[in-house]
C-alpha positions as CSV (number, residue, x, y, z in Angstrom):
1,X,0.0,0.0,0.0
2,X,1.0,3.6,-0.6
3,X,1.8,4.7,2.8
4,X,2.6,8.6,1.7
5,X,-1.1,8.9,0.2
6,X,-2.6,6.6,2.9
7,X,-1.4,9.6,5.3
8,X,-2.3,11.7,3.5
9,X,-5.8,11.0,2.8
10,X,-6.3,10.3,6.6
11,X,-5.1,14.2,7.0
12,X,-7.3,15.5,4.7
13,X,-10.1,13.8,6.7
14,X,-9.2,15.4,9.7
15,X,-8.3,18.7,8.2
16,X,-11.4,21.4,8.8
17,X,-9.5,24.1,6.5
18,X,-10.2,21.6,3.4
19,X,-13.8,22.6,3.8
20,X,-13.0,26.4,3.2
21,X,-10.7,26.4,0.8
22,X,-11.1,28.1,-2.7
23,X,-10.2,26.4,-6.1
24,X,-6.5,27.6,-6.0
25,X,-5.9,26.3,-2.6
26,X,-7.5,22.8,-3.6
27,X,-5.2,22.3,-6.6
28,X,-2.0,23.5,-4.2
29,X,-2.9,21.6,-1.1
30,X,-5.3,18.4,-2.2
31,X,-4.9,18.2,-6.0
32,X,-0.8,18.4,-6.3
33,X,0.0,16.7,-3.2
34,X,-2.2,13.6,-4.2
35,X,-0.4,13.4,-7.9
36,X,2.9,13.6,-5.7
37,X,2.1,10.8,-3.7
38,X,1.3,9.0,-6.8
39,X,4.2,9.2,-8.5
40,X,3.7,12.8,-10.4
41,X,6.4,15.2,-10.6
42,X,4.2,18.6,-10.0
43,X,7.4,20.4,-10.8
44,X,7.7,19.0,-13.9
45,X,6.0,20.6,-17.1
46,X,6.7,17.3,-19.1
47,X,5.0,15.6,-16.6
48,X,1.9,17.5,-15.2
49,X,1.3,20.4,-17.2
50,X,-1.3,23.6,-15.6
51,X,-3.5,25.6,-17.6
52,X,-3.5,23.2,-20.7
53,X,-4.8,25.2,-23.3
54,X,-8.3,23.6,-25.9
55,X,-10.8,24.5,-27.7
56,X,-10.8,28.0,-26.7
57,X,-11.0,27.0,-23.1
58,X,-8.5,25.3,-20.5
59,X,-8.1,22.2,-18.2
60,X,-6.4,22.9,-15.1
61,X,-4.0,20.0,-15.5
62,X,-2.5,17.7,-18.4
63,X,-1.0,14.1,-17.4
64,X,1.8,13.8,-20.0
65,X,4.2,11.0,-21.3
66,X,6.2,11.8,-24.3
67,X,4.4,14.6,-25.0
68,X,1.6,12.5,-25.5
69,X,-1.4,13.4,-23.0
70,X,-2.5,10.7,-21.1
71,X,-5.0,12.3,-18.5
72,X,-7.1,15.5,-17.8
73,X,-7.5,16.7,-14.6
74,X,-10.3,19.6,-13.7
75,X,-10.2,21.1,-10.3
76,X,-13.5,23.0,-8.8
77,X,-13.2,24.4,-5.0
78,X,-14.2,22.3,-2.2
79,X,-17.9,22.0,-1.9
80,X,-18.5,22.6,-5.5
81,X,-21.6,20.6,-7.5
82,X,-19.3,18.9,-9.8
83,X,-22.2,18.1,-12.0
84,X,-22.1,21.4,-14.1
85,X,-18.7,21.2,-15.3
86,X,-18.7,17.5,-15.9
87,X,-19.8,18.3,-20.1
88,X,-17.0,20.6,-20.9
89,X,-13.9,18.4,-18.9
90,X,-15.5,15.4,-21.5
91,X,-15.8,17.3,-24.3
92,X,-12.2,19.0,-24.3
93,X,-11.2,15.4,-23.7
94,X,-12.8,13.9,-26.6
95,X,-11.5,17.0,-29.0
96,X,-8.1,15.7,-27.7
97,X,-8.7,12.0,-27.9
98,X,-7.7,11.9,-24.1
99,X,-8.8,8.2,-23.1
100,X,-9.2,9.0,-19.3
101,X,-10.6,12.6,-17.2
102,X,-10.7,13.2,-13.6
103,X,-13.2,15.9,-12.5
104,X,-12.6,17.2,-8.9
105,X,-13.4,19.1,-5.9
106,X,-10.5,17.8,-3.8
107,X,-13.0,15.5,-1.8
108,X,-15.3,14.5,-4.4
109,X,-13.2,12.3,-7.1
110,X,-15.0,11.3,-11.2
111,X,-13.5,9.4,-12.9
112,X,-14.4,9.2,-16.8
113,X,-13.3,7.2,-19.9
114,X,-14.4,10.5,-22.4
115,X,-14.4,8.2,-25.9
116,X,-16.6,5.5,-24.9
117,X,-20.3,5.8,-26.3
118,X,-23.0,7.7,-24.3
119,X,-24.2,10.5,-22.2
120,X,-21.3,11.9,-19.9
121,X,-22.7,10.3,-16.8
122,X,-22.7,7.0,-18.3
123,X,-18.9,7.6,-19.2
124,X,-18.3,7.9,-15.8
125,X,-16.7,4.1,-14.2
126,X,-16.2,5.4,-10.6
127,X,-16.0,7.6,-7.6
128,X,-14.1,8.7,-4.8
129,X,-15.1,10.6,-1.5
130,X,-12.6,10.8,0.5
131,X,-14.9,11.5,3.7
132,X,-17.0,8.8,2.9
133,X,-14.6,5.9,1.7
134,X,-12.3,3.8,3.4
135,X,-8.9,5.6,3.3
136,X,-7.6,2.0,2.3
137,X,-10.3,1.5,-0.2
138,X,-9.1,5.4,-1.4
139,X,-5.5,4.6,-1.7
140,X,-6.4,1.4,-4.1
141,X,-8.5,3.2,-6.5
142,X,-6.5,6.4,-6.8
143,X,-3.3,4.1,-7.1
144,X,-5.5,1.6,-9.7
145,X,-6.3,4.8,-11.9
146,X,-3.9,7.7,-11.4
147,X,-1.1,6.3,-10.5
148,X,1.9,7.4,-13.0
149,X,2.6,3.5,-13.5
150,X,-0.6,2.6,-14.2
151,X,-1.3,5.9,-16.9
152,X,1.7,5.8,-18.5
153,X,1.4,2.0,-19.4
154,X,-2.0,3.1,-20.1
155,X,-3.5,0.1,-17.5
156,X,-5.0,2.5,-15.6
157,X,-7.6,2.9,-19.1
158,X,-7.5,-0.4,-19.0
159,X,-8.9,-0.5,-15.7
160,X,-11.3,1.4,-15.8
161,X,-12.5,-0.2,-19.1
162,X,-13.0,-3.2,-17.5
163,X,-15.3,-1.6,-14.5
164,X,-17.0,0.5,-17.3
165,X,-18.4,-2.9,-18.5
166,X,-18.5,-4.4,-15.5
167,X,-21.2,-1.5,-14.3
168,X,-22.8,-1.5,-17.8
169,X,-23.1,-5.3,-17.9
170,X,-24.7,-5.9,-14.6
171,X,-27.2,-2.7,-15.4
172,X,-27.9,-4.5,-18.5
173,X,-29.3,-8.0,-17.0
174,X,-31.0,-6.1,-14.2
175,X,-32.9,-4.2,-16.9
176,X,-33.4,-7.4,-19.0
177,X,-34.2,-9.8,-16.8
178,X,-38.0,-8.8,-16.0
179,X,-38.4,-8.6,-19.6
180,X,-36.9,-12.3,-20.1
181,X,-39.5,-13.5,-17.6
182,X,-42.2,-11.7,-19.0
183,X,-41.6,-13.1,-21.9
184,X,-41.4,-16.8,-21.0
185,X,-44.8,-16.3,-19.0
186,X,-46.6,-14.6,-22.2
187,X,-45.2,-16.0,-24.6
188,X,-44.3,-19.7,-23.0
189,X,-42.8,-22.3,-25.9
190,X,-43.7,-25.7,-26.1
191,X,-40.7,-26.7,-23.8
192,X,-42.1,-25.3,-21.1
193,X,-45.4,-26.3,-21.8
194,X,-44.8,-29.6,-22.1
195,X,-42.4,-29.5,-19.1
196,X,-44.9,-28.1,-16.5
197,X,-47.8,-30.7,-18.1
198,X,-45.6,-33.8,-17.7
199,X,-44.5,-32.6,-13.8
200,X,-48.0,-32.4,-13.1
201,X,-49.2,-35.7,-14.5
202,X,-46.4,-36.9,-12.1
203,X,-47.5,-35.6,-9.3
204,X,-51.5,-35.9,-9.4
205,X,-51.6,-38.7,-12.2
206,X,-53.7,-36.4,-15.0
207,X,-51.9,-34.7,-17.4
208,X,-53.4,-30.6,-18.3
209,X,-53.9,-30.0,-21.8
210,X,-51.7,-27.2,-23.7
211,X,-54.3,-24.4,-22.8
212,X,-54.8,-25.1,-19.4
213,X,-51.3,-24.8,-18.5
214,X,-51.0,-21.1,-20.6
215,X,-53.8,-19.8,-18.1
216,X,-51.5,-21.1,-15.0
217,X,-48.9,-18.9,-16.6
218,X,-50.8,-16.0,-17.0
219,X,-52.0,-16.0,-14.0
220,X,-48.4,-16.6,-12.5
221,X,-47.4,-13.3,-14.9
222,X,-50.1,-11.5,-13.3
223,X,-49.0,-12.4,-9.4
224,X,-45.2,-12.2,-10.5
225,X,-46.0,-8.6,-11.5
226,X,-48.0,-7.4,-8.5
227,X,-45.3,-9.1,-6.3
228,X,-42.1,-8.0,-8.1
229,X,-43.9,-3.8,-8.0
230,X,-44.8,-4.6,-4.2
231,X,-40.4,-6.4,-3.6
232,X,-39.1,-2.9,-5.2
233,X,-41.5,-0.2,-3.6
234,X,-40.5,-2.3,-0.3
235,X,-37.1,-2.2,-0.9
236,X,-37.3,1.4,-2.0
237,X,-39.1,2.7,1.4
238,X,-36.7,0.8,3.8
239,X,-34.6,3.9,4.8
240,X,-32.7,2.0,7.1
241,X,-28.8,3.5,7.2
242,X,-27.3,-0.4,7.3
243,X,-28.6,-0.7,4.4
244,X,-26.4,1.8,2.5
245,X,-22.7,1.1,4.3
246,X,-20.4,0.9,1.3
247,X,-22.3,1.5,-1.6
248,X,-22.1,4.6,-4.0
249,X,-26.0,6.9,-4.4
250,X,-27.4,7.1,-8.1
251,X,-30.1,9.0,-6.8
252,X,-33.0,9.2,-5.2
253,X,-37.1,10.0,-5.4
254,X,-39.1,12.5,-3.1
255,X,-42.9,12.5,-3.5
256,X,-42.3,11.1,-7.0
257,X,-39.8,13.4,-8.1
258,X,-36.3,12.5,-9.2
259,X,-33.5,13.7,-8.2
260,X,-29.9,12.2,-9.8
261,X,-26.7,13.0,-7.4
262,X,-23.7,11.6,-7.0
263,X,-22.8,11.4,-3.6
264,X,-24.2,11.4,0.0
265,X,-23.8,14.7,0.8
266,X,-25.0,16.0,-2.2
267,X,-28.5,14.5,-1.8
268,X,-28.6,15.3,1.8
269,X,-27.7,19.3,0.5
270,X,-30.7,18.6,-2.0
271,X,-33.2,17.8,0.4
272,X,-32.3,20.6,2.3
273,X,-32.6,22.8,-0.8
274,X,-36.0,21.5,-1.6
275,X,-37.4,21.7,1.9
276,X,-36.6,25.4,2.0
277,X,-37.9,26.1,-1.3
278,X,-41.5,24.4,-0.5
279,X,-41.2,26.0,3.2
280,X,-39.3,29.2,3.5
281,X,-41.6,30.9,6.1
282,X,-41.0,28.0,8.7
283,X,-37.4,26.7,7.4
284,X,-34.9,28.7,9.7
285,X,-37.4,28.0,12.7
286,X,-37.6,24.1,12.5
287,X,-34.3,22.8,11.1
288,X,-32.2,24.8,13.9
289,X,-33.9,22.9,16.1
290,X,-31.7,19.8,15.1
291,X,-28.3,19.5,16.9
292,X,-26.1,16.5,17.4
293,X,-24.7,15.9,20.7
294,X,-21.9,18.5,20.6
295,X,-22.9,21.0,17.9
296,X,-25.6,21.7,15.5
297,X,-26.7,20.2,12.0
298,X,-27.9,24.1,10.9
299,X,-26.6,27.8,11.7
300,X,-25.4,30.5,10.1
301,X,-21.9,30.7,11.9
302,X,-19.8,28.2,9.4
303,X,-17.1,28.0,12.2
304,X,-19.7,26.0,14.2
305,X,-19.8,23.1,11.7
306,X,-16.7,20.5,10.6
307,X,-18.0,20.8,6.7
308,X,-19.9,23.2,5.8
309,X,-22.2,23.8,3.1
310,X,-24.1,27.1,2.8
311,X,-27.9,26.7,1.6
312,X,-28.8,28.2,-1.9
313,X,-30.2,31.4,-1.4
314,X,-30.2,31.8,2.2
315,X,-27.6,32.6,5.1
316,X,-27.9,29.1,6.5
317,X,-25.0,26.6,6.6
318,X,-25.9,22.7,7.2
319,X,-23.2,19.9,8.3
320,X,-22.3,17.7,5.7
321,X,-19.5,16.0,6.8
322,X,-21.2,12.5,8.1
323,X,-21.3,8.5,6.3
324,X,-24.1,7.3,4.7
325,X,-25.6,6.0,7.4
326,X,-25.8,9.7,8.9
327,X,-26.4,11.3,5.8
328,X,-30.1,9.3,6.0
329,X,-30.6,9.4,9.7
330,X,-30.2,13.2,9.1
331,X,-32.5,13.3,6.0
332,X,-35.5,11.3,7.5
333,X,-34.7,14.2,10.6
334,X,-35.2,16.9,8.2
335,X,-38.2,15.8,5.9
336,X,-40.5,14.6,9.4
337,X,-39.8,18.5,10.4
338,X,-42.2,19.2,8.0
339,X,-44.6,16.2,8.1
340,X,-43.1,13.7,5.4
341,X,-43.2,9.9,5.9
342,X,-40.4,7.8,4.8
343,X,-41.8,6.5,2.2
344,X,-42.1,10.0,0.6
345,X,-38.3,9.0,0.0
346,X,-36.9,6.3,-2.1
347,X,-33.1,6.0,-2.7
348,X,-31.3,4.3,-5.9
349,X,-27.7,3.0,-5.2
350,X,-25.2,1.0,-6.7
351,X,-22.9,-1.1,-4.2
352,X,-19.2,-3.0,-5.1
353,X,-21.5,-6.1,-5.1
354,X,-23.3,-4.5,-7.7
355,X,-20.5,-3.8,-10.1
């Protein structure tokens, strides 16, 4: 393991000045200091070159080898929505041919292979977030994709080509595999037919005829369907934080709405946002009412909070700086202040198990 960036990543999650810092202190303090550790010489022009000039733009920082770019790296301040800067990072790639981007906040890490088919998110293969990952976990992926090793012999691409279709190949038979059972059920070939009819006449001694076992499958489509809609709004509604360690948030759904993030904190800033903008008169009143056991989830004084994030359009700072398992205690908090059940929420994630 990479001791130096193991360190390292287990002083940025005790540093409270990352959470303050603008987009030139995140490239100096997070940004270099992590390419060091891997390798990088941040001193070297040849190596890691700033302000890379394209199309009529720039990317903060150009991985190079032979004067052949090998990686583009955009850095946003801490606490940044990444999300809005995510299209131009991918298109300056592709106008380059630059097989792998990194898009940044200094605690948020995207990954992306820019010349593989589809929208920008799907070109995205994985994450880091540094408060919310194991710092071991951390140090592997950041060695498995940025390390100068890995990009100059170009298996760092290679990696992330093969978790690229790993996540695409499992999202593929999830999507599929209701529609392969639907099929067999409507649509049921002789096989099966004749498969079901002779196990019957096996067990009760009487044979069914051809139509009679297509109604048993129609009927069993019918059930299949009412109980696979009943499994998923289930699983959907169970809010419970254990069931969230360790895996990576697609999104989630409030009142029928949906709402695609990235990370933890950002749909726990996004809840936030959206209960202020449906109750502004009674906001401020009910959510400083919410403290942990040493300081408070909501103020206006940032200094009182370990990460904080400032509320679109108001004075109001939140904490952000918590798991997943707190990031949905805390968002269950915040929606019953204003009379919401938990099932008003529904969250989409993606685990290691998953991909």
């Amino acid at each position: 393991m990479n001791k130096e960036l193991f360190q390292l990543i287990e002083d940025f999650r005790r540093d409270r000045r990352l959470q303050y810092f603008d987009e030139a202190a995140t490239k100096q303090a997070v940004v270099l200091r992590i390419l060091k550790a891997l390798g990088w010489d941040p001193f070297n022009i040849d190596e890691v070159y700033p302000e890379y000039s394209v199309g009529g733009g720039k990317v903060d920082y150009a991985l190079k080898c032979n004067g052949r770019i090998k990686v583009f790296i955009e850095v946003k301040k801490v606490n940044e929505n990444l999300e809005r800067h995510q299209e131009q990072l991918l298109k300056y790639s592709f106008q380059e041919g630059v097989k792998l981007a990194v898009l940044t906040n200094g605690i948020s890490w995207w990954f992306y292979l820019p010349l593989r088919e589809g929208s920008w998110e799907q070109r995205k293969f994985y994450t880091i977030e540094i408060y919310e990952q194991d710092s071991r976990d951390i140090v592997d992926k950041f060695e498995e994709f940025l390390s100068k090793e890995n990009v100059i012999s170009d298996k760092a691409v290679e990696n992330g080509e093969r978790r690229y279709k790993s996540i695409q190949r499992q999202y593929l038979i999830k999507e599929t595999l209701p529609k392969a059972w639907e099929k067999i059920v409507t649509e049921p070939d002789s096989h099966l037919v004749e498969i079901l009819a002779s196990t019957t006449e096996k067990l009760c001694g009487y044979k069914p005829d051809n139509e009679t076992v297509k109604e048993f499958l129609e009927k069993i489509k019918k059930i299949s369907q009412i109980l696979f809609t009943e499994s998923n709004t289930n699983q959907r509604s169970k809010i419970s934080p254990e069931n969230y360690v360790g895996k990576s948030i697609v999104g989630f759904t409030f009142k029928g709405v949906k709402y695609p993030v990235h990370t933890w904190r950002g749909m726990l800033i996004k809840i936030a946002e959206i209960m202020y903008s449906l109750h502004k008169e009674e906001f401020e009143e009910k959510v400083f009412k919410l403290r942990g056991r040493k300081r408070p989830y909501f103020t206006k004084n940032p200094n009182n909070l370990r990460a904080p994030c400032r509320i679109e359009n108001t004075d109001i700072y939140m904490e952000t700086r918590f798991g997943a398992e707190g990031i949905v205690r805390l968002s269950k908090k915040i929606l019953s202040l204003f009379g919401y059940k938990e099932e008003d929420l529904s969250i989409e994630t993606k685990g290691e198990r998953d991909i």
